[in-house]
N, C-alpha and C positions, 0 to 999 in steps of 0.2 A: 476830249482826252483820248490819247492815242490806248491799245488795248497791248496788254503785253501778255509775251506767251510762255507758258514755265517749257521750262526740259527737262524731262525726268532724266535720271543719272542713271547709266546702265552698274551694275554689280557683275564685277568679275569674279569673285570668291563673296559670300553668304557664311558667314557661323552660323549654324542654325542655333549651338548648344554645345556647353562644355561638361566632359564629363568627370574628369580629375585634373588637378593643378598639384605637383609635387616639385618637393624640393630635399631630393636628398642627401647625405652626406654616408657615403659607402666608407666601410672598411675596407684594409687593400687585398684581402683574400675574396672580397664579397662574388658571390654567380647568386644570379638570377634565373630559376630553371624556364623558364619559359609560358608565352601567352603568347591569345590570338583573340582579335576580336573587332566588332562590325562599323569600327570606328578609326579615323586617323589619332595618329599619335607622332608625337615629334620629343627628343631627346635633343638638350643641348649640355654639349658637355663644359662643366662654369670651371671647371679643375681636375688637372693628372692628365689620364685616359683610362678610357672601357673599351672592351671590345663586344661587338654588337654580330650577332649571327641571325641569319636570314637569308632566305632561299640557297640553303646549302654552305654556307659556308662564313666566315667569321672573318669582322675586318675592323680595324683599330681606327677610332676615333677620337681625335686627339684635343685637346685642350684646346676653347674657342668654335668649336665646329657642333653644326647641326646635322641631325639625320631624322628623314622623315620613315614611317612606317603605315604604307596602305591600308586599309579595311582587309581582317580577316589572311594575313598575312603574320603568321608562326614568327617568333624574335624573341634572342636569349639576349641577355646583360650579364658583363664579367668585368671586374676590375682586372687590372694588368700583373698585381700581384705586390706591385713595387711601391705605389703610392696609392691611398685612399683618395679617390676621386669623388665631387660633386659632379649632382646634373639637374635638369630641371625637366623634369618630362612632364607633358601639356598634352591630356588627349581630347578630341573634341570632334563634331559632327560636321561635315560639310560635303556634299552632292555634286558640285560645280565639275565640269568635264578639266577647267584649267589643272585641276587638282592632279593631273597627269603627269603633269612633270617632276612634281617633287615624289614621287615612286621610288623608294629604292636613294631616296638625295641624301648623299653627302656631302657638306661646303661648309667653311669658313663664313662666320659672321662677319659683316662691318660691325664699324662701334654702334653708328644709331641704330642697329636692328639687336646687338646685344642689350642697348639699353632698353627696347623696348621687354623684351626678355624680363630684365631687372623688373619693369614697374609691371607686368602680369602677376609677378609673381607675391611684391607686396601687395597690389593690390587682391589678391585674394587671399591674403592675412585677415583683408579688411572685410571682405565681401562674402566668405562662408568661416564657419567655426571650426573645420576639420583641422587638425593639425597635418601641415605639409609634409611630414616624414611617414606617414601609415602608410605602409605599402596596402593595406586591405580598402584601402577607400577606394567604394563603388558609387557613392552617391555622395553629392555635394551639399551640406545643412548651409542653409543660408542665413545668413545674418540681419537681414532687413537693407543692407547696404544697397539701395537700384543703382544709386552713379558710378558703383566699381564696379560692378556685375558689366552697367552698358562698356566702361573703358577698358575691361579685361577683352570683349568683341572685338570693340574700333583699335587694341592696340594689336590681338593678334589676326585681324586682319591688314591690319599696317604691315605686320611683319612678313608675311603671307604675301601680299602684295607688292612688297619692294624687295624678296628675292624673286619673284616673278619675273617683275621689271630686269631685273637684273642679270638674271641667270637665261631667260628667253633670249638676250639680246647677247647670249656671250661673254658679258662684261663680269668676266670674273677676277676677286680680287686681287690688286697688284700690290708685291711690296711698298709702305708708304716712306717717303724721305720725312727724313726727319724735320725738313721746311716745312712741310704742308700736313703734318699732323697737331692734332690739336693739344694744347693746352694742359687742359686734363691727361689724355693720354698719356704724353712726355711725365706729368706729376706722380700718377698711377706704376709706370712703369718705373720710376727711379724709386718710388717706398717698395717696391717690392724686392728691388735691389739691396734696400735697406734697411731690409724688418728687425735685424738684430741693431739697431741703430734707436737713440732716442732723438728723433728730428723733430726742428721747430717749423712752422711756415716759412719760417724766412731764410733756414738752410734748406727747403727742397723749391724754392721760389730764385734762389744763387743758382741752384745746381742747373736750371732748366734756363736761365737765364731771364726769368719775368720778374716784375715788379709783385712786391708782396700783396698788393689791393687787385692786382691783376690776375694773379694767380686764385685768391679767393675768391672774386667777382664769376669769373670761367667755373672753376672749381663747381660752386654752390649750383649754377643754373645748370651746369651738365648731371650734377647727383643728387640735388638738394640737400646735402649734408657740407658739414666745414671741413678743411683740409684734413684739420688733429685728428676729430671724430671717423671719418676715411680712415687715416693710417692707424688708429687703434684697431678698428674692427678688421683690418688686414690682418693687423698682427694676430687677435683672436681666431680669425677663419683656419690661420694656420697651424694654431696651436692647437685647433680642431682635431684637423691632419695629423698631424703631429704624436696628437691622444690615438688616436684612431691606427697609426699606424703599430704602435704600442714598442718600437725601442728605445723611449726616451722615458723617464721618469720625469712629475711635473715641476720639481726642482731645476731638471736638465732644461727642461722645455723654456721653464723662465728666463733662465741665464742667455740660452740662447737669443733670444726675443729682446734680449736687452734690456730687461725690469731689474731693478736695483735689489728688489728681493722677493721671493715667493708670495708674500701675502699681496702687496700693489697687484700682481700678476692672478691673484684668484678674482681679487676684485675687482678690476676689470675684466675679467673671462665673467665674470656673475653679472656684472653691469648690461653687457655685449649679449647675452644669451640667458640669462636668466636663472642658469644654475652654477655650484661650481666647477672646477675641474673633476674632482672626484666622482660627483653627479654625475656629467657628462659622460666619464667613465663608465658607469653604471645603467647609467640608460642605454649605452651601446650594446654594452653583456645583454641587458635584456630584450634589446631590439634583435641581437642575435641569437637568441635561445627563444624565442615567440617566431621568427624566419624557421628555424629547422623542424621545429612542429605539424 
């Protein structure tokens, strides 16, 4: 029997350890006065724009783009004034020399690396009890969940990894034709076109020019949710924004959005997030009077 020989795999990037997973949804006047501290941190902006200040001076990051932040490097957060932005900030531990490069990064996502984004971030719905929006969480309670714990690692260093890959070799991203983008995409980007709109699968499956089984097949394996389900929670994310930006009332918000009438439109904002519109109102007041303290 011939003898065979293993190859250990060298590690370009190690998580040692995470230390917060956030996911917040700002109002449009929101500032963040500033931190500094012995760990990396990365900011992806999921909606609007903020502007992000560091080593002297202030610079806008715009919807779809990441920016990473060194160990021990000072960094303010400011919404732009105009729209309430989402972000997902991830801080976490890692030593690696490669780590050099994203110093100071700012760059556009691809899609697979925003999705990976997406599933870090449920998956630590699943894997600690904190709630994602507490700007005070220092420490992460765990849930007993190991198997999210380990693919919240292998997914951010997936991501870690393939703008590495990427951004080392110059390969930065080009506009995509509309040939060679995906499925999803094309889907994604026509509901957003048409949030005031009540669409069926088979009018945003016409629009994109696919087959209705085609369009859900793709659909489901790139988000694991069904078309409907997708363009509902659009619709709510931005009624979010919407609440948040506070010149519409939630009458207004409906109508815009395309619900037939205010009460359909509470119950799905309470389906989609758990409280209602007014709620959600109200957790913001006191998310922002517990901030200025």
């Amino acid at each position: 029997m011939s003898e065979f020989t293993v190859t250990k795999l060298n590690n370009v990037f190690d998580i040692e350890g995470i230390i917060t997973v956030h996911y917040f949804e700002y109002v449009k006047n929101y500032i963040f006065t500033g931190e500094q501290h012995d760990f990396w941190e990365l900011v992806y902006v999921d909606k609007g724009e903020v502007g992000i200040f560091s080593d002297g001076q202030w610079k806008d990051v715009k919807c779809g783009n990441i920016v990473f932040h060194r160990p021990m490097q000072h960094h303010n957060l400011k919404a732009n004034g105009n729209f309430p932005p989402n972000a997902a900030v991830i801080t976490f531990k890692c030593h690696s020399l490669a780590m050099e490069l994203f110093d100071n990064l700012i760059t556009p996502l691809h899609e697979n690396e925003t999705l990976l984004i997406a599933k870090i971030i449920e998956l630590a719905k699943k894997a600690f009890t904190n709630p994602l929006d507490d700007p005070y969480t220092t420490c992460l309670t765990k849930s007993g969940d190991d198997a999210s714990e380990q693919l919240i690692k292998v997914y951010l260093e997936e991501l870690i990894l393939l703008l590495y890959t990427r951004l080392s070799k110059k390969t930065f991203p080009r506009t995509e034709n509309k040939s060679n983008r995906s499925t999803t995409s094309e889907a994604i980007e026509y509901m957003n076109l048409n949030l005031h709109k009540n669409l069926l699968v088979s009018d945003i499956a016409a629009a994109i020019m696919k087959s209705t089984s085609d369009l859900k097949r793709a659909f489901h394996k790139s988000t694991g949710m069904g078309v409907i389900t997708y363009f509902r929670n659009l619709k709510i994310n931005h009624a979010k924004q919407l609440l948040r930006q506070g010149e519409m009332n939630i009458t207004e918000i409906s109508q815009k959005l395309g619900y037939n009438n205010v009460h359909h439109f509470s119950k799905q904002f309470k389906t989609v997030t758990g409280m209602s519109p007014r709620e959600y109102i109200k957790s913001i007041k006191q998310r922002l009077e517990s901030a200025s303290i």
